[in-house]
VEXDOSE-478645 format. One record per atom (N, C-alpha, C): x, y, z. Coordinates in steps of 0.1 Angstrom, whole numbers, plus 2048, in hexadecimal, padded with zeros to 3 digits. Example, Ala and Ser with C-alpha at 12.3 -4.5 7.8 and 13.67 -1.06 7.14 Angstrom:
// residues 2
8847C784E87B7D384E8847DF84E8807EA8478897F584788180084F
***
This chain:
// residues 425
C701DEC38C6E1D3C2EC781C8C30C721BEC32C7F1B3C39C7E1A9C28C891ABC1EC8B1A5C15C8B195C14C92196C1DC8E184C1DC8117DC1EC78184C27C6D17FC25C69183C15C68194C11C63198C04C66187BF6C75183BF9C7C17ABEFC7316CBF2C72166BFEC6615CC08C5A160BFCC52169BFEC49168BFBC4716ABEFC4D16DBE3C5216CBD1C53160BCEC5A158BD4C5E148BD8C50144BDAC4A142BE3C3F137BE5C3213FBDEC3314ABDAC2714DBD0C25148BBFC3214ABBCC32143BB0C39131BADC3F12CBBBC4211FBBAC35118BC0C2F11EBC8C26112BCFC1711EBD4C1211FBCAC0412CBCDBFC124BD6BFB117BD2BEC110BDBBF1114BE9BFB111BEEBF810EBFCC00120BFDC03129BFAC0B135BFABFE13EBFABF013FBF6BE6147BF2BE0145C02BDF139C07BD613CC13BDC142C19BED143C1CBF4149C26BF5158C24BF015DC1ABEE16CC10BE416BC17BD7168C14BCE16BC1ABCA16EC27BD2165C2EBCE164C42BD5172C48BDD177C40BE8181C49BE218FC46BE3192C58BD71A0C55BE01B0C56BE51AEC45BE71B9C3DBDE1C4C3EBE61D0C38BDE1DBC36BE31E2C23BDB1EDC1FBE01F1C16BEC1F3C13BF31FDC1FC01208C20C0A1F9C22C041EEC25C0E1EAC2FC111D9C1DC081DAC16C0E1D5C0BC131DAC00C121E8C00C181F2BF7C291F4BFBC291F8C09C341F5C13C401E7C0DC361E0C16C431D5C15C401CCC07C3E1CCBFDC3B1C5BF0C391CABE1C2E1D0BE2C2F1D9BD5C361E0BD1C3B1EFBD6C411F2BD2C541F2BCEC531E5BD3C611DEBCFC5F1D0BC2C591CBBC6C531BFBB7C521CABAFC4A1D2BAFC421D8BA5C4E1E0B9BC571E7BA7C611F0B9DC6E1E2B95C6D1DCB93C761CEB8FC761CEB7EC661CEB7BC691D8B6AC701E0B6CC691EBB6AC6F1F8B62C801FEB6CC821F8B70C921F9B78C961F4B6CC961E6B6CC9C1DBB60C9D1E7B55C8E1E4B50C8D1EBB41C951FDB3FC96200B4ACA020FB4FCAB208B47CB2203B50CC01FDB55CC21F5B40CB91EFB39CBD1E8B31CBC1F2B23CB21FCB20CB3200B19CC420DB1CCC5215B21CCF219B25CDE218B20CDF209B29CE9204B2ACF01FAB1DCE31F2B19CE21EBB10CDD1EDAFFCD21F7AFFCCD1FDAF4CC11F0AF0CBC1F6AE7CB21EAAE0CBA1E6ACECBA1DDACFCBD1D8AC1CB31D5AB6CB61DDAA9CAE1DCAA0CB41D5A93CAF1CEA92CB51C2A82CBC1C8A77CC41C7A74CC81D0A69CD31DCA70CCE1DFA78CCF1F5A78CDA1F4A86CD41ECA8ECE11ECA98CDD1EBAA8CE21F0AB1CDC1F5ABBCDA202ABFCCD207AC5CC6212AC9CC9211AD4CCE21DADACD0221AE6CC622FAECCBD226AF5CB4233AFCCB923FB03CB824BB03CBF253B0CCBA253B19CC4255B21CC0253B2FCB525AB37CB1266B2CCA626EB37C9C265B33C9A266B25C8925AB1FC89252B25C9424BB28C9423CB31C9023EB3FC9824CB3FC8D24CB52C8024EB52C79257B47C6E25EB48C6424DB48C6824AB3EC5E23BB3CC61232B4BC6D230B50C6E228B5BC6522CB69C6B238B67C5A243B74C4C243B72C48243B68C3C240B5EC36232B63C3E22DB5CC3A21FB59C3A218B6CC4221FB74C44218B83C3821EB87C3522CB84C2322EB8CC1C22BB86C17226B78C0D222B74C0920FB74C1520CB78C12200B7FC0E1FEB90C17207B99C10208BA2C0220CBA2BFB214B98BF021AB9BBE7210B92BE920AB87BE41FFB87BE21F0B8CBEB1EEB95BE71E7BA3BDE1E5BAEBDA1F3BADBD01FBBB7BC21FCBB1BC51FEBA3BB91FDB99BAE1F1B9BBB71E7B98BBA1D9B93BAE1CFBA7BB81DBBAEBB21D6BBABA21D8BBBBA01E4BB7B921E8BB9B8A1E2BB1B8C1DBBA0B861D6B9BB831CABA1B8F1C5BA4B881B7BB1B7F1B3BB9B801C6BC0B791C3BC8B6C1C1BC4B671CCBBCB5C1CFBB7B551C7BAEB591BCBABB5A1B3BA3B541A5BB2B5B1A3BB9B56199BC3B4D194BC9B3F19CBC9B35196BCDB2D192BBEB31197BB6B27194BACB2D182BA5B3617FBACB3E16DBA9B4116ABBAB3316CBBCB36165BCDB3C168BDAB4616EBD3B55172BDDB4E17FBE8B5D183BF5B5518EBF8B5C19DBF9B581A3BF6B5F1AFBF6B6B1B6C00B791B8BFDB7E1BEC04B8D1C4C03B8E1CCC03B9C1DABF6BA51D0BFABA81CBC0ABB61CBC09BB91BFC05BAF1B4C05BB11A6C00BB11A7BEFBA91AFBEFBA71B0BD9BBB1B7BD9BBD1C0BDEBCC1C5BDCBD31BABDCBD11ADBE5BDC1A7BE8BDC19CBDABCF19DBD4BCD18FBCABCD197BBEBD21A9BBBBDB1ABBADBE91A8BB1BEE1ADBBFBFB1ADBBEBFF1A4BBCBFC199BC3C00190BC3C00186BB6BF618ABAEBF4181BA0BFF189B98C01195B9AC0C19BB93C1B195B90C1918DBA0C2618CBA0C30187B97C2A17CB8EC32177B82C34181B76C31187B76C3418EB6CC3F19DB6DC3D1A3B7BC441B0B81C531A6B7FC56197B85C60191B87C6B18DB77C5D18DB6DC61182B66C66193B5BC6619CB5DC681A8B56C781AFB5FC7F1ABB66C8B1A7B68C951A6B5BC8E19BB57C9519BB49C961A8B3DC931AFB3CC911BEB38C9A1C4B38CA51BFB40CB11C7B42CB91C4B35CB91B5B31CBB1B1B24CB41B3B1CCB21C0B14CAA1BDB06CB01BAAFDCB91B3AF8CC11A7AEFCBB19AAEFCB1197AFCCAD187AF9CA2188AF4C9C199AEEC8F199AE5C8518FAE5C81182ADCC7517EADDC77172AE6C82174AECC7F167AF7C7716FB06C7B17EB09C78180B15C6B187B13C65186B04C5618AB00C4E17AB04C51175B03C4E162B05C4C160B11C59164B1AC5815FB29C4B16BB2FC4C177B26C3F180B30C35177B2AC32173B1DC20170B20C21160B2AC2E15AB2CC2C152B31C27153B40C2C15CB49C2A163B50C2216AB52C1816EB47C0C176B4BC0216CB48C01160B44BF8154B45BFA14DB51C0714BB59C0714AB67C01156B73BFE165B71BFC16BB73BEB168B78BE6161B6ABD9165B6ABD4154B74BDC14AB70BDB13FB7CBD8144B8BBE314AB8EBE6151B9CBDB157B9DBD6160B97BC9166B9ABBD15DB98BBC152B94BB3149B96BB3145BA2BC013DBAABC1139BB1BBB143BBFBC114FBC0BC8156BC9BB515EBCCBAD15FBC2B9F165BC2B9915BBCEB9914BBCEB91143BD5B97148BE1B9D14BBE5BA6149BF1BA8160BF9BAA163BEEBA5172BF7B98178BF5B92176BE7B8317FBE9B7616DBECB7E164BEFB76158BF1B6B159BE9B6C156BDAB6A152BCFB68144BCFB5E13FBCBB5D131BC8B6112DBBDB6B11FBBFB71116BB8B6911ABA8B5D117BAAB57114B98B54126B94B5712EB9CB5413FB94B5F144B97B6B141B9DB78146B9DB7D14AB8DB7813BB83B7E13FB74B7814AB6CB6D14DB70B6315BB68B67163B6CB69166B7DB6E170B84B78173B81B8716BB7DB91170B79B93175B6BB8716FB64B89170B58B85185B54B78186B5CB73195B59B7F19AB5EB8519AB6BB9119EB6CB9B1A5B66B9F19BB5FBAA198B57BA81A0B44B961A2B48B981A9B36B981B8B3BB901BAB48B901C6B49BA11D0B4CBA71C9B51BB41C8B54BBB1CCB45BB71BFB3DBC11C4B2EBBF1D2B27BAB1D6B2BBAA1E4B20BAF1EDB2DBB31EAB38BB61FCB3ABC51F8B3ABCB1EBB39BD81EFB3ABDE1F4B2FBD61F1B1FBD61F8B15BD2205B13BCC20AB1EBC821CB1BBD8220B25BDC21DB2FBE621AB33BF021FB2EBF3214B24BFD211B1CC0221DB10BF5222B0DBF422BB07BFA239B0DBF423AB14BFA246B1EC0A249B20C0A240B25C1E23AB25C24239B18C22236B11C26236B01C27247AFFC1A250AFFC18257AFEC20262B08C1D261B14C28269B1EC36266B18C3C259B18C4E25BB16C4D262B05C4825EAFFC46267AEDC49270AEFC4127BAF8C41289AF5C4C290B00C5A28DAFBC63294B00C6028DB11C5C283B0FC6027DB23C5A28AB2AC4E27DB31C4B284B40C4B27AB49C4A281B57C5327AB5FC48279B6EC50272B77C4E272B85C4126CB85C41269B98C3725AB9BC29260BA7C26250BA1C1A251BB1C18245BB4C14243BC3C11236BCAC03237BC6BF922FBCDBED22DBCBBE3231BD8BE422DBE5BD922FBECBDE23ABF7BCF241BFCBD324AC09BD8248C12BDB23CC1DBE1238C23BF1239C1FBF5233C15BFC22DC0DC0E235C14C17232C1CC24237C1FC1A241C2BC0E248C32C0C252C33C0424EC43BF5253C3EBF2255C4CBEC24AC55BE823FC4FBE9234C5BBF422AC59C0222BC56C10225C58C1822BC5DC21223C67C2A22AC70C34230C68C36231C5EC3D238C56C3C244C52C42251C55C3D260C52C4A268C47C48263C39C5026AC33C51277C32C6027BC2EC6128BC2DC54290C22C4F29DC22C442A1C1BC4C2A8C0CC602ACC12C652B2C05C6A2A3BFFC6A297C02C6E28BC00C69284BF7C7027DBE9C66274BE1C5B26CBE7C61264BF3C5725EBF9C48266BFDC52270BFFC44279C09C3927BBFDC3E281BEFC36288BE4C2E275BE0C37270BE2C29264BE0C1F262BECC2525FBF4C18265BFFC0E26AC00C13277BF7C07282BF6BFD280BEFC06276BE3BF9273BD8BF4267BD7BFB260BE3BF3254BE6BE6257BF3BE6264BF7BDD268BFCBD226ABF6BD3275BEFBC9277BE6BC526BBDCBCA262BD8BC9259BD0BBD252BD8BC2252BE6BB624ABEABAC253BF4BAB25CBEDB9F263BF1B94263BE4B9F261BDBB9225FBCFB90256BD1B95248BD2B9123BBD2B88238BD8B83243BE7B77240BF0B6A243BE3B6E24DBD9B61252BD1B5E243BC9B6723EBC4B6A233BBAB5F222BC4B61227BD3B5A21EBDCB4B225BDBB49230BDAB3B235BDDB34231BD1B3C235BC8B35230BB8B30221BB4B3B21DBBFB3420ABBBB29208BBEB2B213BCFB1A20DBD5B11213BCDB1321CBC5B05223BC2AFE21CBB7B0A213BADB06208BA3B06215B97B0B224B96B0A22DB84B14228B84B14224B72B22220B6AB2822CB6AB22236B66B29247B64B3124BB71B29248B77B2E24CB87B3F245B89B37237B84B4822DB8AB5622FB7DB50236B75B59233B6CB5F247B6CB5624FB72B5F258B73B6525BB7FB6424CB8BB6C250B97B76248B93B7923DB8EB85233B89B8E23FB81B8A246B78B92251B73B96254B7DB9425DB88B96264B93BA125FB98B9F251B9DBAB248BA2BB7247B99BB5243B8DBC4248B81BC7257B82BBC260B84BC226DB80BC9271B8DBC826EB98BCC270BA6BD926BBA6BDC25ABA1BE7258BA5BF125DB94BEB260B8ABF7265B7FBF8277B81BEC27BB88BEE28AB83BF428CB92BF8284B9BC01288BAABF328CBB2BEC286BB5BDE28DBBBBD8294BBBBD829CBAFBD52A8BAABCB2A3B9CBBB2A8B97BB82ABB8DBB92B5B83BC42B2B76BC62C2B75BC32BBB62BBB2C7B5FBBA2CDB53BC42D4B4BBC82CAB40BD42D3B36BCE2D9B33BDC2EBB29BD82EFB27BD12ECB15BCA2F3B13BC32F6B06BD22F7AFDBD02F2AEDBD32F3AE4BD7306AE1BCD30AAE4BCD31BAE1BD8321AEABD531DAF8BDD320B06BEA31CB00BF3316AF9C01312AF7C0531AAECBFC320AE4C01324AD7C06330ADBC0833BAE3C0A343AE5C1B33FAE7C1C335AF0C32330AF1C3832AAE3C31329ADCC35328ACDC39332AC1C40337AC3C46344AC1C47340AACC4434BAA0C4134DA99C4E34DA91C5B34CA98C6534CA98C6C347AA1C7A341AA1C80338AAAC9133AAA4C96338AAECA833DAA9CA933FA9ACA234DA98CA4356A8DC9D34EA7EC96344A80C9033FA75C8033EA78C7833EA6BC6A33EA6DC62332A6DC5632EA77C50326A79C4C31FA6DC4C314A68C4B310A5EC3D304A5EC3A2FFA69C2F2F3A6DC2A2F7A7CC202F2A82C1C2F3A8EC0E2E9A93C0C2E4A96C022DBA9EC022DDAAEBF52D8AB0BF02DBABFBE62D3AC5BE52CAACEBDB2C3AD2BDA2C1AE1BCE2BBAE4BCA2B6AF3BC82A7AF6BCA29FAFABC6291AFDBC2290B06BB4288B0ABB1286B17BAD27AB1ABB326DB20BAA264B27BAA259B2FBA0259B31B9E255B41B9B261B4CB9F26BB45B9E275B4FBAA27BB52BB6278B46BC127AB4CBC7282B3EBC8293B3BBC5298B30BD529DB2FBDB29DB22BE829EB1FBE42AAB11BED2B9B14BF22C1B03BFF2C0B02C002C0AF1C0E2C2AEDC092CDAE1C162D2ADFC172DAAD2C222DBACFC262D9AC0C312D9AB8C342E4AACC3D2ECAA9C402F1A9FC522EFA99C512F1A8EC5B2F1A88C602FCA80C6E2FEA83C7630CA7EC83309A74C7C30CA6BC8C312A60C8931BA56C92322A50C91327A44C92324A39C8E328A2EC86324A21C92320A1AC9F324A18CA6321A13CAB312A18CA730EA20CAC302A29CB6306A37CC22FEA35CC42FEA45CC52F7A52CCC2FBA5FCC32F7A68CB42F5A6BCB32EBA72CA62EBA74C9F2EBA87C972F1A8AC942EFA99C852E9A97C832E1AA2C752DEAA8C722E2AB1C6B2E9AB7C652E8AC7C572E3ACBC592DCAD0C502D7ADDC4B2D9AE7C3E2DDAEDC3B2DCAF9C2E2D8AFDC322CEB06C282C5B0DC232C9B1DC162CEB1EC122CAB29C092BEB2DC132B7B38C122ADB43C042ABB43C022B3B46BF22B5B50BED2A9B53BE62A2B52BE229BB59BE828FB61BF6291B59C01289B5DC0B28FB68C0829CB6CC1729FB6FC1829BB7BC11290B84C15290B90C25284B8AC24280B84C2D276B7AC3A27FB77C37288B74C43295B74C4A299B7DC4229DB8BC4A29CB99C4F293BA0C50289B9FC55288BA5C6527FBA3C6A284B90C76286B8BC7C290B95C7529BB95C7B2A8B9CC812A6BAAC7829CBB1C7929BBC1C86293BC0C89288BB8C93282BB4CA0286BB2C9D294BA9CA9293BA9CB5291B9DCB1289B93CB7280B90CBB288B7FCCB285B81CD228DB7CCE0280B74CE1282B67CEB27EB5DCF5284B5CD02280B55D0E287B4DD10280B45D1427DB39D1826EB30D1D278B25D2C272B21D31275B17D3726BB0FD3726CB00D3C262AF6D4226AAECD49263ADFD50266AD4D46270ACFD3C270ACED2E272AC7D2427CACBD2A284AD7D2428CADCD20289AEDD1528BAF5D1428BB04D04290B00CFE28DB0ECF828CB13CF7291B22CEC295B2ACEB299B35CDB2A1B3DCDD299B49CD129FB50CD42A9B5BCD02B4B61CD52B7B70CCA2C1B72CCA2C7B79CBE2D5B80CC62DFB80CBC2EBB7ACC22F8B7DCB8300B7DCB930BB88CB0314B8EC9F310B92C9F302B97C952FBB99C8F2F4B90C952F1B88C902EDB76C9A2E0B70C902D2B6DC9D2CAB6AC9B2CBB59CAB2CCB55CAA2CCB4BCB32BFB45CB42C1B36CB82B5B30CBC2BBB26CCE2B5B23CCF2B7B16CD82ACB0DCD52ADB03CDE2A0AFACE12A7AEBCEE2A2AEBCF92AAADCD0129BAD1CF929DACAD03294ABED0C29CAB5D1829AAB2D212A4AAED1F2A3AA2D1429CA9AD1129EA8DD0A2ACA85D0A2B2A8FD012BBA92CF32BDA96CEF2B6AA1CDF2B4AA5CDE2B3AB1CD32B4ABCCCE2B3AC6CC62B9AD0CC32B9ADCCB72BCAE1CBB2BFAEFCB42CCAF6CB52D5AFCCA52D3B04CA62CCB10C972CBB13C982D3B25C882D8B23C8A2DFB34C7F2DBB3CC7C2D8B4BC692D7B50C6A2E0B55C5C2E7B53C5A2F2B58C4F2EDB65C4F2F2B6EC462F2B7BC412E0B7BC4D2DBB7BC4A2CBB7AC3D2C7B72C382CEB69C2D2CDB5EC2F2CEB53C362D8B4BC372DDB43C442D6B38C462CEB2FC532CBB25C592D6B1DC5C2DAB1AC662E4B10C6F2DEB0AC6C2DFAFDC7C2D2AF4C7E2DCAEAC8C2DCAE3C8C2E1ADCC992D7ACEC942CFAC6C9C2C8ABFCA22D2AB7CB12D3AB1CB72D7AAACBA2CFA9DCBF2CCA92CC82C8A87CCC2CFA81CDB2CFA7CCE02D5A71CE42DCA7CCE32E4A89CEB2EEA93CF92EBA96CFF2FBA98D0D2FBA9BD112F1AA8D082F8AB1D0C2EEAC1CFC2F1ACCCFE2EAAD7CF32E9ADDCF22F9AE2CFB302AE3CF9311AE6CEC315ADECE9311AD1CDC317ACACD3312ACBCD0306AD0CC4303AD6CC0309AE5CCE30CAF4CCB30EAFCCC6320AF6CCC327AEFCC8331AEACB6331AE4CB6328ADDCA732BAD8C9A328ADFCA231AAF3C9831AAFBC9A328B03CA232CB05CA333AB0EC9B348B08C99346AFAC90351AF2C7D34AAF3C80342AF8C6E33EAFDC6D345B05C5D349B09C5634BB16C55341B20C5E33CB28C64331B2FC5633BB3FC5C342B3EC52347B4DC49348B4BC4134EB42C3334EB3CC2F340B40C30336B38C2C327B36C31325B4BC39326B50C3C320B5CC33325B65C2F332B63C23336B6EC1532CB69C16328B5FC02323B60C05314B67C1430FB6EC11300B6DC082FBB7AC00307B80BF2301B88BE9307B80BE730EB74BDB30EB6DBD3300B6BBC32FEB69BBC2F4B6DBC22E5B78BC72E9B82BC82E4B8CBC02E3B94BB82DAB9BBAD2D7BA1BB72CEBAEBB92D2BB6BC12CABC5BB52C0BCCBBD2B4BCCBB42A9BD2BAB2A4BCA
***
């Protein structure tokens, strides 16, 4: 990746598109080879920022003070949020394409790729600012300003790669651009929903090629790089289904290969089925560090094709007390999102007046823990890079009773099923 050029071409895409789009267009690119040197550098420029700002900086609330995120939630949403934009890039592409003969234009992946990326660009740039969340409703301002340039660029940038005519370029961008907003809101949902439930984690690129087998580039297979690879393999082996379905013209057909393509690049290449509500009740023990279950809930979410369980109970005794929560979430349809935290690596220490914090791995298992010396906090473990285990405390002596009341779980039980409804490829 020769940065200078990368910085060149940021520069004349958003200072000067007219004459910057045909030069996008004439250069004969490939998938791997704009994923390579472009996307996945613009693209990670959010959620680094928003990493790096919530963290370091906290979010400020009127009145109450500043909120400081803990560093694992902050990673889990920054991994999250970095593959679900890669993979809605790729999305975004295919809509293009499939979208181009019906406004004149002519069909083709790697030019539709180049006319999301590239309309992205104002906005992946203009979320930089994220690192400061103190400038609150100004850097809410500069994004929609930026996502109305966004949608310019893709006016522009459509005549010029899917050769769109001048007078159907604005319809063309427009179907674009709504289809774009509802899945970026089912999206959105998802991510909201993954960092909620005790943070999940790890990434995926988007196409089969993608780092892999037609680029001179052969990452390690135990390598983050490589684990995207993998699932940018498979990612675009569904995407061939997601091509077959266009030609065939079923809406059912194309709307359960588009699933395929999100479920490929969030579930790590893999189609996998959480477990059942009933399947989890059994790790919810009727009792928990010596007190009795007091509440419990259990559910499945699925969509798009991309299906998420959690279950919750709560423990104390009738007299009052400490109190425990436990949690556990399976990933499932997310967990390729979870591995590839693991392949990473990525490990905390942080201490204050106020207690500490900390992430590291142990016995192939990353865990997380955080202690307020008020007496409260949380004891989290992944099991088979799928599986969350939390266990909140209040009112506890020290984090010894929470690591005590995760160690009295069926921790092995729950770690053997995490290829239960796994479907490979």
């Amino acid at each position: 990746m020769d940065i200078n050029k990368l910085i060149a071409r940021i520069k004349n895409i958003l200072l000067t598109p007219k004459t910057e789009w045909p030069v996008i267009a004439a250069e004969p690119d490939t998938v791997p080879d704009l994923y390579k040197n472009y996307i996945i550098y613009v693209a990670a420029l959010t959620p680094i920022a928003t990493f790096i700002g919530l963290v370091l900086f906290g979010i400020h609330i009127p009145f109450l003070g500043t909120l400081h995120v803990g560093f694992f939630s902050a990673l889990m949403q920054m991994i999250l949020g970095y593959a679900v934009s890669l993979g809605m890039t790729y999305v975004m592409a295919l809509i293009i394409n499939a979208l181009a003969p019906s406004f004149g234009g002519t069909a083709n992946q790697v030019q539709a790729l180049k006319a999301a990326a590239y309309s992205y660009t104002a906005v992946w740039v203009v979320g930089v600012l994220h690192i400061l969340p103190g400038l609150g409703v100004l850097v809410g301002l500069l994004v929609i300003v930026a996502a109305i340039y966004s949608i310019y660029l893709m006016y522009l940038g459509l005549q010029h790669t899917m050769q769109s005519p001048q007078d159907r370029a604005g319809g063309y961008t427009a179907v674009v651009i709504i289809v774009g907003i509802v899945l970026g809101w089912i999206l959105a949902i998802i991510v909201g929903m993954a960092s909620g439930v005790s943070a999940m984690s790890s990434g995926a690129l988007t196409h089969g090629s993608l780092l892999g087998e037609s680029s001179d580039f052969t990452p390690d297979k135990s390598s983050p790089l490589g684990a995207l690879a993998a699932i940018g393999q498979r990612a675009g082996e569904a995407s061939k289904k997601m091509e077959a379905a266009q030609k065939s013209g079923d809406a059912n057909a194309q709307a359960a290969a588009a699933g395929a393509v999100l479920g490929a690049v969030l579930g790590g290449g893999d189609t996998v089925e959480s477990l059942t509500p009933e399947a989890l009740k059994p790790f919810m023990p009727e009792s928990l560090g010596g007190m009795p279950r007091t509440n419990y809930e259990a559910s499945r979410n699925a969509m798009i094709g991309v299906q998420v369980s959690n279950a919750k109970a709560t423990y104390r005794n009738p007299q009052g007390g400490p109190e425990l929560t436990l949690e556990i979430t399976d990933t499932g349809g997310a967990k390729g999102v979870m591995a590839l935290a693991g392949f990473a690596g990525m490990e905390e220490d942080k201490q204050s007046d106020h207690g500490y914090e900390k992430t590291y791995h142990q016995d192939g298992r990353m865990i997380h823990e955080e202690w307020n010396n008020g007496g409260s906090g949380e004891y989290t473990v992944v099991l088979g890079d799928r599986f969350v285990v939390a266990v909140h405390g209040s009112g506890v002596a020290n984090i010894d009773a929470l690591k005590a009341a995760v160690a009295g779980l069926n921790l092995g039980g729950l770690e053997a099923l995490k290829n239960q409804g796994v479907k490979k490829g």
